[in-house]
SEDREN-184397 format. One record per residue (C-alpha): x negated, y negated, z negated; residue number from 1; residue in three letters. Coordinates in pm, 1 decimal, always signed. Last residue first. Layout:
N
((X, Y, Z), NUM, 'ALA');
...
// end
This chain:
348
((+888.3, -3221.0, +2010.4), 348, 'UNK');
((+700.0, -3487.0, +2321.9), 347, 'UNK');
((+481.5, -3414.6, +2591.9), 346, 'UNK');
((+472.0, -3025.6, +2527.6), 345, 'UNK');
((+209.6, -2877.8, +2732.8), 344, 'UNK');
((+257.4, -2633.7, +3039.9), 343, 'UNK');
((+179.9, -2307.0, +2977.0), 342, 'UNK');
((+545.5, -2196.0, +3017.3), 341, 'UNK');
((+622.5, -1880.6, +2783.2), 340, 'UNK');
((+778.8, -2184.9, +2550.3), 339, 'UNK');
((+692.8, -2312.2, +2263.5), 338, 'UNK');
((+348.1, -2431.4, +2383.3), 337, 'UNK');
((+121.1, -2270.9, +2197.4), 336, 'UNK');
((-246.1, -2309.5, +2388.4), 335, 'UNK');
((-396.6, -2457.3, +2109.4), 334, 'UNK');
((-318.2, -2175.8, +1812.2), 333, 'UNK');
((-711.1, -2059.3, +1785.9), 332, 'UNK');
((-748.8, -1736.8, +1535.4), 331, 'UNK');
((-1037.8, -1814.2, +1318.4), 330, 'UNK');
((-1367.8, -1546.3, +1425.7), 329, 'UNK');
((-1520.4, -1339.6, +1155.4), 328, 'UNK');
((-1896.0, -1444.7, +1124.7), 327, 'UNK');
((-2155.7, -1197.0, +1080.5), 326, 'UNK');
((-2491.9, -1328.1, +951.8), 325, 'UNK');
((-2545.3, -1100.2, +662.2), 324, 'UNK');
((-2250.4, -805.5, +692.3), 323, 'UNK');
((-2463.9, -490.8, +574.0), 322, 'UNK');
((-2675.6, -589.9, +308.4), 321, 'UNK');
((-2564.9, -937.5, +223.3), 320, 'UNK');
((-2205.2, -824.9, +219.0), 319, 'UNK');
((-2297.4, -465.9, +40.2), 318, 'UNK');
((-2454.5, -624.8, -252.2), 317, 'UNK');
((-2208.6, -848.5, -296.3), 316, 'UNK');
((-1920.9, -552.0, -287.1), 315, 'UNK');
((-2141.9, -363.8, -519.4), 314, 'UNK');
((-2132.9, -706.1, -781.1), 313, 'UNK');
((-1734.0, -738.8, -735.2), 312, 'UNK');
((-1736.2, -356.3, -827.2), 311, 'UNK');
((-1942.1, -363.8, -1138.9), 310, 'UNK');
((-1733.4, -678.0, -1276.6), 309, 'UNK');
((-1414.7, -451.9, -1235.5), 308, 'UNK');
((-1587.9, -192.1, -1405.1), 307, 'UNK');
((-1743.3, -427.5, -1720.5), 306, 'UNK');
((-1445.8, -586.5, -1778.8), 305, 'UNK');
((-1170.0, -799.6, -1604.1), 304, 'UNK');
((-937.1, -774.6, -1283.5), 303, 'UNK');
((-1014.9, -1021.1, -981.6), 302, 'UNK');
((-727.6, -1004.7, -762.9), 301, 'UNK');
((-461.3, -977.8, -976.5), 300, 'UNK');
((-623.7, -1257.7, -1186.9), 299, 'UNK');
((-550.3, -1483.0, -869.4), 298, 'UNK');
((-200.8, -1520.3, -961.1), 297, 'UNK');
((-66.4, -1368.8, -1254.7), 296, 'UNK');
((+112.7, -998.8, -1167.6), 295, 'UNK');
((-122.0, -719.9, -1286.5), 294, 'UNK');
((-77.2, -329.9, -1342.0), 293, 'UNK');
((-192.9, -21.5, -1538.3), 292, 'UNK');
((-208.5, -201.6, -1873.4), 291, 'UNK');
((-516.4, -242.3, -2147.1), 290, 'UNK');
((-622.4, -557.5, -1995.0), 289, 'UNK');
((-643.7, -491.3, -1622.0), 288, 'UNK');
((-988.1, -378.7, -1542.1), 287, 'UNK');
((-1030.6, -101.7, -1829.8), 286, 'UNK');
((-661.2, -14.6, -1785.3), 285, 'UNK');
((-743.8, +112.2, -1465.4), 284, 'UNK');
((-1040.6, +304.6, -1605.7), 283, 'UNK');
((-815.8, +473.7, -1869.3), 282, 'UNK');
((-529.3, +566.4, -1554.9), 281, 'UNK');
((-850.8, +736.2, -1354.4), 280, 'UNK');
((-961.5, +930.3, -1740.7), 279, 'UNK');
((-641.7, +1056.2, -1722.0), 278, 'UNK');
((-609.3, +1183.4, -1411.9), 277, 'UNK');
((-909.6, +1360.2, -1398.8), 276, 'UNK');
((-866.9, +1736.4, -1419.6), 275, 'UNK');
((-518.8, +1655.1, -1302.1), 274, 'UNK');
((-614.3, +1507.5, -960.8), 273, 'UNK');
((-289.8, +1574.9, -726.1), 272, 'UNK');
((-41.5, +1602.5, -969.1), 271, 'UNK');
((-123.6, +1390.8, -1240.1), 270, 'UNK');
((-247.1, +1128.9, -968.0), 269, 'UNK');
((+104.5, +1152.3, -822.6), 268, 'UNK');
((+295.3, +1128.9, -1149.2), 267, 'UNK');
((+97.0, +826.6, -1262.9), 266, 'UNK');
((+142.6, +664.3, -881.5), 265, 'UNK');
((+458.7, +693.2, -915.0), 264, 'UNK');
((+534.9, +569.1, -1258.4), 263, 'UNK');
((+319.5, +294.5, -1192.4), 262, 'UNK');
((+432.3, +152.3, -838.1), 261, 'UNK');
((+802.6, +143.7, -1026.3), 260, 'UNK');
((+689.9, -191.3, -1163.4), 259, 'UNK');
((+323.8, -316.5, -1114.6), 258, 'UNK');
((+39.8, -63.5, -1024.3), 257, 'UNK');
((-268.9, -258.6, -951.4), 256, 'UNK');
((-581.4, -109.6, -778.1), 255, 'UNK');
((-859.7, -363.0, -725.0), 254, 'UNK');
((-843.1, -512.4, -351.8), 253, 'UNK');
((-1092.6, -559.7, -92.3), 252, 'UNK');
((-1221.3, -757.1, +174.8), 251, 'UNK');
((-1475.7, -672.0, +492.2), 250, 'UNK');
((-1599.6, -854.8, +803.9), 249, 'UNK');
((-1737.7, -866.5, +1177.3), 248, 'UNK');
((-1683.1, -473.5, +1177.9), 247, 'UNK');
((-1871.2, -354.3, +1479.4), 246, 'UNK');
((-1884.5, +18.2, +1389.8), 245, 'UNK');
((-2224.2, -16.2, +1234.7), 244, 'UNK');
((-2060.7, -232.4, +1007.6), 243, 'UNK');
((-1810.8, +11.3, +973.5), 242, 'UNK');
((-1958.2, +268.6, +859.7), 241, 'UNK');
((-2219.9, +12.9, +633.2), 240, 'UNK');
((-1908.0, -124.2, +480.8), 239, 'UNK');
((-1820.6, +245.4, +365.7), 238, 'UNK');
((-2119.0, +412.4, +251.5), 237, 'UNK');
((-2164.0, +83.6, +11.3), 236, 'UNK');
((-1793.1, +73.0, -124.8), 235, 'UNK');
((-1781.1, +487.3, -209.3), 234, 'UNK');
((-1834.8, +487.0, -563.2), 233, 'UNK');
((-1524.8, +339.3, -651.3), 232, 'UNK');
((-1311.7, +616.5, -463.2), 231, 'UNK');
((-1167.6, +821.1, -710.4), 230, 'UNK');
((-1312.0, +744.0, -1085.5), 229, 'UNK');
((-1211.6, +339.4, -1035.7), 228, 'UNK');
((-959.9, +301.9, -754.0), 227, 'UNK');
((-1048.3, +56.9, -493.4), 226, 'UNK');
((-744.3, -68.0, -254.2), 225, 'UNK');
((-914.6, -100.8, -42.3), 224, 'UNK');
((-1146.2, -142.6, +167.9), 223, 'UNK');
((-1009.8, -393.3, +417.7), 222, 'UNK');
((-1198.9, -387.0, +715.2), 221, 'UNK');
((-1228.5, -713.0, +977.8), 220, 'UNK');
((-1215.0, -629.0, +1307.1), 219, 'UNK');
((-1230.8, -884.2, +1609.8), 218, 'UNK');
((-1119.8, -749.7, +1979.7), 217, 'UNK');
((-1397.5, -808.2, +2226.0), 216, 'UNK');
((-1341.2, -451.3, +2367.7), 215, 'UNK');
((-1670.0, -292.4, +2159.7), 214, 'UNK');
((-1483.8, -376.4, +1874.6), 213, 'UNK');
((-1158.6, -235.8, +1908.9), 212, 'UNK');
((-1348.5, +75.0, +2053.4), 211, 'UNK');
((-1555.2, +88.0, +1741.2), 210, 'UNK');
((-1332.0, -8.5, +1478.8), 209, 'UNK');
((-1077.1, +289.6, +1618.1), 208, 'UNK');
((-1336.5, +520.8, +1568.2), 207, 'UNK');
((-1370.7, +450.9, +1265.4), 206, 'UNK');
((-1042.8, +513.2, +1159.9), 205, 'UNK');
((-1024.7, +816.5, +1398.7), 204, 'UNK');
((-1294.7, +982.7, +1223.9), 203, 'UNK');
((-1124.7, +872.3, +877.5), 202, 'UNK');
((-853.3, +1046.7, +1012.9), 201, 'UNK');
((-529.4, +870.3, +1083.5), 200, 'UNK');
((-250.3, +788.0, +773.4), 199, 'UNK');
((+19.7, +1037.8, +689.9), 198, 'UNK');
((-185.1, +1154.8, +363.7), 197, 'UNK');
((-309.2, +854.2, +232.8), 196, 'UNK');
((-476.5, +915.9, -121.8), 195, 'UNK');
((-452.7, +1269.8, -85.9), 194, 'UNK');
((-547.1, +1322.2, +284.1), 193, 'UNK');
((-803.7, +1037.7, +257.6), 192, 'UNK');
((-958.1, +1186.7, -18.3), 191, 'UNK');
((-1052.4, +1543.0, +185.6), 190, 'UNK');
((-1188.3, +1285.4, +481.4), 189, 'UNK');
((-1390.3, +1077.6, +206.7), 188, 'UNK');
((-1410.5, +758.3, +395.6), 187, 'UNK');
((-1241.0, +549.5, +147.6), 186, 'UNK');
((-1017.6, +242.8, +91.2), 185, 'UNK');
((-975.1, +172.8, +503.2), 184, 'UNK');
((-760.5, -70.9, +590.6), 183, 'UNK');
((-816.4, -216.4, +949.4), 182, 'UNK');
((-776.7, -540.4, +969.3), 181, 'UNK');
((-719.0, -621.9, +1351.6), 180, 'UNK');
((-763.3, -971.4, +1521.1), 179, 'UNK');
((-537.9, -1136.4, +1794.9), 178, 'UNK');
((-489.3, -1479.5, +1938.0), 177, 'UNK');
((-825.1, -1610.0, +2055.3), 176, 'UNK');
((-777.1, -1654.8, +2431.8), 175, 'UNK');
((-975.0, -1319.6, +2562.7), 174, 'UNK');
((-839.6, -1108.9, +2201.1), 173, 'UNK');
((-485.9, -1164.9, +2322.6), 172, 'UNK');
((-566.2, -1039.6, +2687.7), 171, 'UNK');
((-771.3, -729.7, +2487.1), 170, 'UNK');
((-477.5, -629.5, +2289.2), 169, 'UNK');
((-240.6, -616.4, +2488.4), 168, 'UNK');
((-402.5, -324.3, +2699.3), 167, 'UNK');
((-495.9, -272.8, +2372.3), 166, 'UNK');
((-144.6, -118.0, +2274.7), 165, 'UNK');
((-230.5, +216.8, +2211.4), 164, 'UNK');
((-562.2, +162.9, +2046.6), 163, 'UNK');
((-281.9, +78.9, +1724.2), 162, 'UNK');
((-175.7, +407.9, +1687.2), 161, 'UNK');
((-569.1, +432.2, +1471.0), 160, 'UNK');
((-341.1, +376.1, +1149.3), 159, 'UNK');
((-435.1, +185.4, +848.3), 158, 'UNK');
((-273.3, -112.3, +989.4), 157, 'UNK');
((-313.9, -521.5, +914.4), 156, 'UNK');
((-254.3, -749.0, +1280.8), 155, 'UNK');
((-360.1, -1107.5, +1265.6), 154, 'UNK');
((-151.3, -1286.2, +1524.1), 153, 'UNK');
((-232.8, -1645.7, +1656.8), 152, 'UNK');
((+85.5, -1719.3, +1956.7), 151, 'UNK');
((-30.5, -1704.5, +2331.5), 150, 'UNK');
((+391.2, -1739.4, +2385.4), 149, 'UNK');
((+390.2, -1458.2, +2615.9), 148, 'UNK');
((+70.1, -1307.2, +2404.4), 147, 'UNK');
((+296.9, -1330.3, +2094.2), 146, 'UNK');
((+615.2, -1167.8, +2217.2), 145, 'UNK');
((+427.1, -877.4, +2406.1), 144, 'UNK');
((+277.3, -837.3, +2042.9), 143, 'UNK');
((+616.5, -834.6, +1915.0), 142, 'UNK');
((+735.3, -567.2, +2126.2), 141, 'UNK');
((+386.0, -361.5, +2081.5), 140, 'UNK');
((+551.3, -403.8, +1686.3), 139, 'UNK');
((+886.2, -254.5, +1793.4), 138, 'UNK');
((+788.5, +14.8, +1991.0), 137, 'UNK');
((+1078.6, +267.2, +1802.8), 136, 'UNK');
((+925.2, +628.1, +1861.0), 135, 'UNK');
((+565.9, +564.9, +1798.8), 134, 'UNK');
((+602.3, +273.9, +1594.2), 133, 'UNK');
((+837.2, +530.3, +1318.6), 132, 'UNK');
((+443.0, +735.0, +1303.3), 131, 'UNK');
((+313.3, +367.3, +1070.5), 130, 'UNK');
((+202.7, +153.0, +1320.4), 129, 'UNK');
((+339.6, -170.8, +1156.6), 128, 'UNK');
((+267.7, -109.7, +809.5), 127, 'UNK');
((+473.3, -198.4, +502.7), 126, 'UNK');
((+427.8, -551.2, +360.7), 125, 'UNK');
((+237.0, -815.7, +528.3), 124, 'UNK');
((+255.4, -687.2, +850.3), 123, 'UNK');
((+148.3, -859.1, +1098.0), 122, 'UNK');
((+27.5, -1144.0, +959.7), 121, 'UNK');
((+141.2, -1461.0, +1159.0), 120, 'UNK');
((-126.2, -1703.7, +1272.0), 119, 'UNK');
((-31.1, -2106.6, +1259.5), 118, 'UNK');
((+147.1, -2243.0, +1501.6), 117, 'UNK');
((+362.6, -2590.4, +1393.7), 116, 'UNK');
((+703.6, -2555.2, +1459.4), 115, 'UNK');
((+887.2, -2906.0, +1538.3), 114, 'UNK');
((+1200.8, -2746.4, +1771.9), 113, 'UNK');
((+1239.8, -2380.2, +1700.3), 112, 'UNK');
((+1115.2, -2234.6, +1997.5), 111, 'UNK');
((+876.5, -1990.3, +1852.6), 110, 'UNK');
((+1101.0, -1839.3, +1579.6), 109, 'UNK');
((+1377.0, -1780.2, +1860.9), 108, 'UNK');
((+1111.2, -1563.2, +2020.0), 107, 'UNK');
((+1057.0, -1410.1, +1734.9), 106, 'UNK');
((+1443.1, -1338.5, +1633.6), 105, 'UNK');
((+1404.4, -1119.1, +1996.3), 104, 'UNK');
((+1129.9, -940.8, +1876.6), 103, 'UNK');
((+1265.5, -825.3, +1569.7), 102, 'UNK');
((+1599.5, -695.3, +1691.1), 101, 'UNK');
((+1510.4, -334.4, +1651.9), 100, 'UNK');
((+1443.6, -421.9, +1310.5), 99, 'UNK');
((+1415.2, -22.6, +1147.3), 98, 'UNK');
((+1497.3, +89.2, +817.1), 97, 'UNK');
((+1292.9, +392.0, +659.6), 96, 'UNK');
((+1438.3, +646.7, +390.9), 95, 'UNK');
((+1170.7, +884.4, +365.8), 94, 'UNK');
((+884.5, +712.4, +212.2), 93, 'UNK');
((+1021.3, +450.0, +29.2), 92, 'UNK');
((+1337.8, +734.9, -37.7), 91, 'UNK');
((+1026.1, +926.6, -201.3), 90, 'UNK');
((+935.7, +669.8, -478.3), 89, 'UNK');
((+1052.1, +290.7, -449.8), 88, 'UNK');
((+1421.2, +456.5, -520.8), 87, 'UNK');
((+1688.0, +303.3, -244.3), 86, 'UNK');
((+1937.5, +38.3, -313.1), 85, 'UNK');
((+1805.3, -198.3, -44.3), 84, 'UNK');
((+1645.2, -458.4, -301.3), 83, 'UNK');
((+1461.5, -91.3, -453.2), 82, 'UNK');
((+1251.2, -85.2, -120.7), 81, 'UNK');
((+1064.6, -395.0, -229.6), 80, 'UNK');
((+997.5, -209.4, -524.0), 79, 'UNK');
((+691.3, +34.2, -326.5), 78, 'UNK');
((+514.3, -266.7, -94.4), 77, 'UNK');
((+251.5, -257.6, -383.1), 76, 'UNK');
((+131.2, +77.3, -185.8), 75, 'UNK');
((-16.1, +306.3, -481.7), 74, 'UNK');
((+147.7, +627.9, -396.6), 73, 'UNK');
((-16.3, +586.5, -29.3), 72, 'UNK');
((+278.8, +813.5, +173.1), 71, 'UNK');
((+206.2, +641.0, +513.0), 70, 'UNK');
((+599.5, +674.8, +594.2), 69, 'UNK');
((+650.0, +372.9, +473.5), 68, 'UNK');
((+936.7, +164.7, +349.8), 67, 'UNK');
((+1115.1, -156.1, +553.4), 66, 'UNK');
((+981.0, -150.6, +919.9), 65, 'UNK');
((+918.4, -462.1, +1176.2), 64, 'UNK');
((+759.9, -687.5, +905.1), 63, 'UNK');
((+614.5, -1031.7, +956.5), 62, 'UNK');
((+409.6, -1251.4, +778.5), 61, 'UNK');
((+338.1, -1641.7, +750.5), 60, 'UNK');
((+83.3, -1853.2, +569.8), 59, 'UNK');
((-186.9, -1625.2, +518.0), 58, 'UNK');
((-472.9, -1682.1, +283.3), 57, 'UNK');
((-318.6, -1531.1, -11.7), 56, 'UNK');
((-407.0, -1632.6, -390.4), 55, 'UNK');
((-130.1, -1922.9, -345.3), 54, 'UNK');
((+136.2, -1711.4, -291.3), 53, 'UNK');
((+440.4, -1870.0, -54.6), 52, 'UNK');
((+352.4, -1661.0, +189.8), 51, 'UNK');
((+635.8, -1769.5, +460.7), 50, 'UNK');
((+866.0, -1493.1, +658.4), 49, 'UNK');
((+906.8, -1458.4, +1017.2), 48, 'UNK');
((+1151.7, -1148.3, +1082.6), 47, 'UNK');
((+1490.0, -1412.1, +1049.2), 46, 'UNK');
((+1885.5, -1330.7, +1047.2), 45, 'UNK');
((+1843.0, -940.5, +946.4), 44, 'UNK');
((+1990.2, -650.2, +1120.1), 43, 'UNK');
((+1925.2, -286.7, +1030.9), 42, 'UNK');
((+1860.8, +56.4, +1200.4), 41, 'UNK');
((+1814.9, +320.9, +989.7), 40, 'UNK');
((+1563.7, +613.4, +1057.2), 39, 'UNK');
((+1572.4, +883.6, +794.7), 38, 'UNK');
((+1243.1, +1089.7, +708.8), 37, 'UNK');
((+1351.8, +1494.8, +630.2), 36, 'UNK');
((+1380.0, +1572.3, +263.0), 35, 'UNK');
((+1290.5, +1959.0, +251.8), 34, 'UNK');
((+976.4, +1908.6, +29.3), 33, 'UNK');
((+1193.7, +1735.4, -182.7), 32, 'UNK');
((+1392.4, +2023.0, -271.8), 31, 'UNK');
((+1629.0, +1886.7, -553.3), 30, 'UNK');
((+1613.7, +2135.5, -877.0), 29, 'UNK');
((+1871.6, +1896.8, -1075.2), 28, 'UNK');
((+1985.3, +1578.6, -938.1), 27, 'UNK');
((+1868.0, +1336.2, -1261.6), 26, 'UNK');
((+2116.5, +1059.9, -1244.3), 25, 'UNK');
((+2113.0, +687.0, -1319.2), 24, 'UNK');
((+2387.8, +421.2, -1339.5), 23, 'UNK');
((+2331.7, +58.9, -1378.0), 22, 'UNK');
((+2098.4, +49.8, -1052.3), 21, 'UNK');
((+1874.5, -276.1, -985.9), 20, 'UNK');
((+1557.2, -88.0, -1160.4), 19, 'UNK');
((+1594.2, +190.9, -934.2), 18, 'UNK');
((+1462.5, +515.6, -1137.5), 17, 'UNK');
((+1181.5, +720.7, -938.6), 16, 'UNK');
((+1251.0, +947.2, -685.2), 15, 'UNK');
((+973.3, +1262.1, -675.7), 14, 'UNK');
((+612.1, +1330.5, -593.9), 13, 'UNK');
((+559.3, +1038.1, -458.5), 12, 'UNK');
((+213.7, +1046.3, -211.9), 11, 'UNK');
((+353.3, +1268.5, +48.4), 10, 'UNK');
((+192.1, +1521.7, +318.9), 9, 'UNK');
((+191.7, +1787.0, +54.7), 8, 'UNK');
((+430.9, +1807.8, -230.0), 7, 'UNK');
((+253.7, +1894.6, -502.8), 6, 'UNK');
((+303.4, +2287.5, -719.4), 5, 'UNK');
((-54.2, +2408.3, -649.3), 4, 'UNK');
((-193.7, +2146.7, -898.6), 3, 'UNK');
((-504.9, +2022.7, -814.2), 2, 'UNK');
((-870.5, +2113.8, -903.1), 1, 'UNK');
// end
């Protein structure tokens, strides 16, 4: 059952209230569905930024796009978009800024005198195929950057956009420099188009992992994140997918909702899943101490109670069932130079 009244092709259901603002407004009977995505183009100093979070494994990120078009009302990226003055509910959505000049402050990053390689995530925040990529080109930019420069890039999308560029792809993948984590929290094709809505196909996930695969390109699958009472009992169906589908390895994430990720995700699930949405929210609070969200290092990751503890023990399950003897490749960062010249640095 779901409420005839949602906005379809969108995860928020309306703005939420910017934390940063002192002044607040209600715009009364504001057509949403009528809000058409805004491109804006914007001009940082650096696109390189470090991890400094000591419960993730990457070191540096990158992020060609600010907001999402994706629509996933649980993306954590959500009150980043708040720093810009925009709401982290439909504006995150609709309001998208665009780093043309991203791949020429890469380039820069490269040559800095005394840089030590070590694989970028691309992206760490919003994604970098999301539809904007097919108009703007940035991230295929950056990958240009990072083959010219044979610089390590792990590349995170839930979008199958990303076959576009394996002619890229496959040169990177031939010296070690490239992997793909593909995110894909359920295979549920009438789930997806709630959960994700502006995302590919599940079909199109997969078959994404396939061709990726079957090109020399390593895929790891990110299943998440996993949301008990929507798609918690899917973990098993989907690592043996995309095991089968050349997946060399899997993660996941337990659902957290911190700041103004709740309010839209509570609306959205009220909305989309009202039969259930209560008894969802009751299950999240289950894993995170009687709240909806999560911020302490490394407890983020693992949640508490008997659900949280039931999907660690699936995910085991499925790793020695499906991914026993696969090995996921590290990224190689000896033919960096600093330059597009392969000739080695004698002295920094």
């Amino acid at each position: 059952m779901q409420n005839e009244n949602i906005i379809k092709g969108q995860g928020a259901q309306r703005n939420v209230t910017n934390r940063f603002d002192r002044y607040t407004y209600e715009p009364e009977d504001e057509d949403f569905e009528a809000v058409k995505t805004s491109f804006t183009e914007v001009f940082p100093k650096t696109i390189v930024n470090q991890v400094k979070s000591e419960d993730l494994p990457m070191e540096y990120s990158m992020n060609p796009y600010q907001g999402c078009e994706h629509g996933c009302s649980y993306c954590f990226a959500r009150p980043t978009h708040e720093y810009w003055g925009y709401s982290a509910g439909i504006d995150f959505e609709r309001k998208i800024m665009v780093k043309k000049n991203a791949p020429e402050l890469l380039e820069k990053f490269f040559q800095k005198r005394g840089y030590r390689p070590q694989p970028i995530l691309l992206s760490g925040n919003t994604d970098c195929y999301q539809p904007a990529e097919r108009q703007f080109e940035i991230t295929r930019k950056l990958l240009q950057v990072c083959l010219d420069y044979r610089h390590p890039v792990n590349i995170l999308t839930k979008n199958a956009l990303v076959l576009r560029d394996i002619d890229l792809l496959v040169p990177m993948a031939e010296q070690n420099i490239v992997s793909v984590s593909f995110s894909i929290p359920t295979i549920n094709e009438e789930l997806r188009r709630k959960m994700e809505p502006r995302t590919s196909s599940t079909t199109n996930k997969l078959k994404a992992v396939k061709i990726l695969s079957e090109n020399g390109i390593p895929v790891n699958v990110m299943v998440a994140p996993i949301i008990p009472g929507l798609n918690s009992d899917e973990p098993l169906s989907i690592l043996k997918e995309v095991s089968d589908a050349g997946a060399k390895s899997f993660g996941y994430t337990l659902v957290r909702l911190n700041d103004a990720v709740e309010p839209v995700f509570v609306n959205w699930i009220e909305n989309a899943f009202p039969d259930r949405a209560q008894k969802v929210l009751n299950l999240i609070r289950s894993m995170r101490g009687g709240k909806l969200g999560e911020k302490k290092v490394f407890d983020r990751q693992k949640g508490e109670g008997n659900i949280a503890e039931m999907i660690h023990n699936t995910f085991k399950v499925g790793r020695k069932k499906f991914f026993e003897g696969k090995e996921f490749p590290e990224l190689s960062t000896k033919n960096f130079t600093g330059s597009k010249d392969q000739q080695l640095k004698l002295f920094d």
